[in-house]
C-alpha positions in Angstrom: 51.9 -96.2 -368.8 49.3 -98.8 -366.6 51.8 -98.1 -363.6 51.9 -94.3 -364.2 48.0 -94.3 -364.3 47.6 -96.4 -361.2 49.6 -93.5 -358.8 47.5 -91.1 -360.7 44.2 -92.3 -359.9 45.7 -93.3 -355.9 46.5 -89.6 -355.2 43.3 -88.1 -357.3 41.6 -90.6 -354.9 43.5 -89.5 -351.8 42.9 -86.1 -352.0 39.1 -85.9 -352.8 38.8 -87.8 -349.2 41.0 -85.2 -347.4 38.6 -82.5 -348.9 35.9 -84.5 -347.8 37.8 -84.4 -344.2 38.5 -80.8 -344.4 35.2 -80.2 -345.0 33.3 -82.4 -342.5 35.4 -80.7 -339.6 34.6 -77.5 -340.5 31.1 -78.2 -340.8 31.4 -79.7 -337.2 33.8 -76.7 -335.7 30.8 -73.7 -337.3 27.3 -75.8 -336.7 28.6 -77.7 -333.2 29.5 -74.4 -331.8 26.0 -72.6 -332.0 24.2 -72.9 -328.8 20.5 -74.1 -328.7 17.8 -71.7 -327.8 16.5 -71.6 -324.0 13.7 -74.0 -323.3 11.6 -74.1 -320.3 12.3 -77.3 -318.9 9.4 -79.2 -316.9 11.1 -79.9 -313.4 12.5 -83.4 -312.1 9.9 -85.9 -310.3 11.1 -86.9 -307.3 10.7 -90.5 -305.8 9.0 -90.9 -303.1 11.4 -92.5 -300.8 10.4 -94.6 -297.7 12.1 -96.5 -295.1 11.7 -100.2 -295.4 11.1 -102.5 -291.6 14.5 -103.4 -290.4 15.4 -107.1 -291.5 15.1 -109.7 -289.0 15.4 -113.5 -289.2 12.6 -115.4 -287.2 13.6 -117.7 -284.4 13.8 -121.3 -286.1 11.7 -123.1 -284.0 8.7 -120.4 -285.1 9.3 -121.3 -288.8 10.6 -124.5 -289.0 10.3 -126.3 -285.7 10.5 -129.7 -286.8 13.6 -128.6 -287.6 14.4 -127.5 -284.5 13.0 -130.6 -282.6 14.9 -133.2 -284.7 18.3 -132.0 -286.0 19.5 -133.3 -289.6 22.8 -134.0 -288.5 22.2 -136.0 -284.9 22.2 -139.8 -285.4 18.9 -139.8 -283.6 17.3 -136.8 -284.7 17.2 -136.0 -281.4 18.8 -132.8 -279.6 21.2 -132.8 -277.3 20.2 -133.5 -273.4 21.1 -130.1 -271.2 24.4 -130.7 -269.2 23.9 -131.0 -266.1 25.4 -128.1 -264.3 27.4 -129.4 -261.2 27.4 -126.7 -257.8 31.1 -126.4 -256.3 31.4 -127.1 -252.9 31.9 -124.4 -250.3 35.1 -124.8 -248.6 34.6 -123.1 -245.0 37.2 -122.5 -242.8 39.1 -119.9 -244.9 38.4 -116.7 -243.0 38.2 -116.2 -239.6 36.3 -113.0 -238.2 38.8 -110.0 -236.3 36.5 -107.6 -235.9 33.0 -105.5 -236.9 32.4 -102.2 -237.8 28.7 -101.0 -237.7 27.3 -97.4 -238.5 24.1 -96.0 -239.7 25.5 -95.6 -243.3 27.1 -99.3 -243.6 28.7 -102.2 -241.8 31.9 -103.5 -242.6 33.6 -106.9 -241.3 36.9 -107.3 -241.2 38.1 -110.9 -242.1 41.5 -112.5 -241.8 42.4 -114.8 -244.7 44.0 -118.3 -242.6 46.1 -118.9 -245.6 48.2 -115.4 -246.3 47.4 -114.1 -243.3 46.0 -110.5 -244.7 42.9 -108.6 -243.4 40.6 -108.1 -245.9 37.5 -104.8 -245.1 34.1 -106.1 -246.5 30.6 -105.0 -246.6 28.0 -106.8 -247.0 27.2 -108.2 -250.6 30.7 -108.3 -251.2 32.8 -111.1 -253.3 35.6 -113.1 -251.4 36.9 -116.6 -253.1 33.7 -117.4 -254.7 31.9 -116.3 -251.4 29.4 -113.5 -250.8 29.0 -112.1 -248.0 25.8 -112.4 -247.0 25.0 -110.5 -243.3 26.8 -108.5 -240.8 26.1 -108.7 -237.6 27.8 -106.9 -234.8 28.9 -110.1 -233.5 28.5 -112.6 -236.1 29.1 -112.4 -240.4 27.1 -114.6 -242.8 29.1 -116.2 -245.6 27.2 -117.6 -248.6 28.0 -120.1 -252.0 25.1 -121.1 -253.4 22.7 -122.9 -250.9 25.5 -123.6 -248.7 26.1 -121.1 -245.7 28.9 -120.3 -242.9 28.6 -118.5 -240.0 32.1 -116.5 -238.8 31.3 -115.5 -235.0 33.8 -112.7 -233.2 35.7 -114.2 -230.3 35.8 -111.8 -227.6 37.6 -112.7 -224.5 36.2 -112.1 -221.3 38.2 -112.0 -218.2 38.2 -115.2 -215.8 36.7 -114.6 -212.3 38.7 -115.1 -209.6 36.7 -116.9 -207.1 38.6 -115.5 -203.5 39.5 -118.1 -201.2 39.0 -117.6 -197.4 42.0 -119.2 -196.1 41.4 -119.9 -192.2 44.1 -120.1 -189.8 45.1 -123.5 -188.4 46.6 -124.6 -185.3 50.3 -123.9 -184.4 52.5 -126.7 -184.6 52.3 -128.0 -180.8 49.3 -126.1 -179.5 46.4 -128.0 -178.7 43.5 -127.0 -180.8 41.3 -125.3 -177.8 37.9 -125.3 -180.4 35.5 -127.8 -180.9 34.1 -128.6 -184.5 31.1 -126.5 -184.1 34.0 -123.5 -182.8 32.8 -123.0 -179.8 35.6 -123.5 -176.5 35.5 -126.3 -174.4 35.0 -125.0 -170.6 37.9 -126.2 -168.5 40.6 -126.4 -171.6 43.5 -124.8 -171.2 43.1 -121.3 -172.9 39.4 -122.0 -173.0 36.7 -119.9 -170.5 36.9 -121.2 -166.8 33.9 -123.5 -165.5 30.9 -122.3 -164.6 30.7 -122.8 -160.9 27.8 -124.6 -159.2 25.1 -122.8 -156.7 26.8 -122.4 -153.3 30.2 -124.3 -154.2 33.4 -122.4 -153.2 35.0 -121.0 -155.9 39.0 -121.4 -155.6 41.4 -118.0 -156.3 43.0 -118.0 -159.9 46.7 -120.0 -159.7 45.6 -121.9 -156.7 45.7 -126.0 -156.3 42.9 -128.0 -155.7 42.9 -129.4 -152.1 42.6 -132.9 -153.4 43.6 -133.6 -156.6 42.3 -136.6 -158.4 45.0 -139.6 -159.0 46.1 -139.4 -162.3 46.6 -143.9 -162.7 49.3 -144.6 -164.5 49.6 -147.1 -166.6 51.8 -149.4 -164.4 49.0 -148.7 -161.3 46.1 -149.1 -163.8 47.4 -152.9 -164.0 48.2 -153.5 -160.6 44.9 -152.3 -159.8 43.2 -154.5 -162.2 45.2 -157.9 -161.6 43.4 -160.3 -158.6 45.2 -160.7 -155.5 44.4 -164.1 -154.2 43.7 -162.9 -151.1 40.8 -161.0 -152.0 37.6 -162.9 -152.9 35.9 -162.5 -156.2 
């Protein structure tokens, strides 16, 4: 009997809370599907919306320049000296100037590299190897690396003068040289102008012989002449 009554009461119980479920949702499905009456509604507020300054971080030695002045992590709480910044040295001799161009509108050098050999067209301002090129000139170009300058001048070759020479004729081999030093002929040489002749003196035909002809001494008579005879006194 107890066990009968106990699945009695289980499905009375079981039964009243489906009704109760039944009932609940069809409460909900009539009442939940009503819809409210129209109500004027009072309209939305709107922020008032402004642009904030952009962000930005203050330079450190503005607001904290002991911080700045001695670092936390340098042993001396000192910063670091500035390096000391080391100027290269200009190498010259790497271009050699071929030629100039020079307009109204710009000037342009042209510059032979001595290592490759190419012709390289600049202007002025332009980069070559680390060097600028600092002025064109019609004869000359500027180069420039720092404080140190070269100057490129254009070889032009000028043709040599040829100084003439006056070559003066000399005497023929065997023909006695009828001129004196100062060129003028000696009167009486052979080839040379004939004597003047003296006031009143007889002057003798062309191709004749002198009546008397003046001894010629030859060397043998010279020295009989000069030797002393003992007959002849001193």
């Amino acid at each position: 009997m107890s066990a009968a009554a106990g699945g009695a009461h289980f499905w009375i119980a079981f039964g009243g809370a489906a009704a109760l479920l039944a009932l609940a949702l069809g409460v909900e499905h009539y009442v939940g599907s009503e819809e409210p009456a129209a109500r004027p509604r009072a309209p939305a507020k709107v922020a008032d919306a402004r642009m904030l300054p952009p962000f930005s971080i203050s330079a450190v030695d503005q607001v904290a320049p002991e911080t700045a002045a001695r670092p936390l992590f340098t042993p001396t709480r000192r910063p670091a000296p500035p390096s000391a910044t080391v100027q290269p040295t200009m190498k010259k001799g790497q271009f050699v100037l071929t030629g100039v161009t020079v307009s109204a509108d710009a000037s342009f050098a042209f510059l032979r590299e001595v290592a490759s050999g190419k012709t390289k067209s600049v202007r002025k301002g332009a980069e070559l190897n680390g060097l600028r090129v600092d002025l064109v000139e019609p004869r000359r170009v500027v180069l420039r690396q720092g404080q140190e300058t070269e100057d490129l001048l254009l070889a032009i070759q000028t043709p040599a003068k040829s100084s003439a020479q006056v070559l003066v004729p000399g005497p023929r081999s065997g023909t006695p040289n009828l001129f004196a030093p100062g060129g003028v002929a000696t009167p009486g040489a052979p080839g040379g102008p004939p004597p003047e002749a003296k006031p009143g003196a007889a002057v003798p035909p062309p191709g004749a012989q002198p009546a008397n002809p003046a001894a010629t001494p030859t060397p043998g008579n010279e020295a009989t002449g000069n030797r002393r005879r003992p007959w002849m006194k001193p």
